[in-house]
N, C-alpha and C positions, 0 to 999 in steps of 0.2 A: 709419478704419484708418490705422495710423502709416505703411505704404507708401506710401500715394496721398499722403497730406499730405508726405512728401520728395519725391513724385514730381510733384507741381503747385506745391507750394510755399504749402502752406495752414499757416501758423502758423511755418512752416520755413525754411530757404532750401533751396530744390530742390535737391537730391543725389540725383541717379539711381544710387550705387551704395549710396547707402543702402536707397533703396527696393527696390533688387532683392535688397538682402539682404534685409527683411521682408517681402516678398513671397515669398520665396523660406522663410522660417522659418513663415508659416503654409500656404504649398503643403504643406510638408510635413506638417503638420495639417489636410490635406486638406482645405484650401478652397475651396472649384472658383474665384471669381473670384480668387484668389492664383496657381493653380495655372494658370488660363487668362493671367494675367500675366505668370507666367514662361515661357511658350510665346511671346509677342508679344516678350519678349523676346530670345530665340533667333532668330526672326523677324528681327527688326530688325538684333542685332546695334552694338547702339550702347552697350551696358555689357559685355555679352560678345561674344566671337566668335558671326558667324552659325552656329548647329547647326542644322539642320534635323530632322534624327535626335533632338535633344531635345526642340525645338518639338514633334515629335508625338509621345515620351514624356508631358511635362506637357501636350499639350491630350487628349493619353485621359485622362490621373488626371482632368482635369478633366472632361471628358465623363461619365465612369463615376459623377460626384458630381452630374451634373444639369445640368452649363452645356454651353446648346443653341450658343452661338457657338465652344465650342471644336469640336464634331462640326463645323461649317462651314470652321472653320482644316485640323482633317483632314482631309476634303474635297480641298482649294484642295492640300494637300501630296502629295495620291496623284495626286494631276493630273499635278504636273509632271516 
C-alpha cells in the first residue's frame, strides 16, 4: 500500500503527511486497515490535530468493515 511505504519509508523517504493523505483516500474506500489508520492517527495527533471525536468516527467505519482492533480503539475511547 503507497500509505504505509510513505509512512515507514519503504522505497520512499517517509512523509507522514503524505501517508495520511493515502490512507485517508482509501479509508474513504472503505478499507478497514486505512480507515483503522486514520483513527491512530487522530489518536496520536502528530499529522493532525488530536480528534478524538474522529478517531471514533473512522475506527467504527473501520470496525463495521471487520477490523477487530478498531472495536478495541473504541473500547479504550468510551473508557475515558
Amino acid at each position: 500500500m503507497v500509505a504505509t511505504d510513505y509512512r515507514y519509508g519503504n522505497g520512499v523517504n517517509v512523509n507522514p503527511q503524505e501517508a495520511f493523505n493515502w490512507f485517508k483516500k482509501a479509508g474513504e474506500q472503505n478499507y478497514p486497515k486505512a480507515q483503522y489508520e486514520m483513527g491512530i492517527y487522530y489518536i496520536e495527533g502528530k499529522v493532525v490535530r488530536k480528534n478524538p471525536i474522529q478517531a471514533f468516527k473512522w475506527f467504527k467505519r473501520a470496525a463495521n468493515n471487520g477490523h477487530l482492533k478498531s472495536k478495541k480503539e473504541m473500547n479504550k475511547l468510551t473508557k475515558k
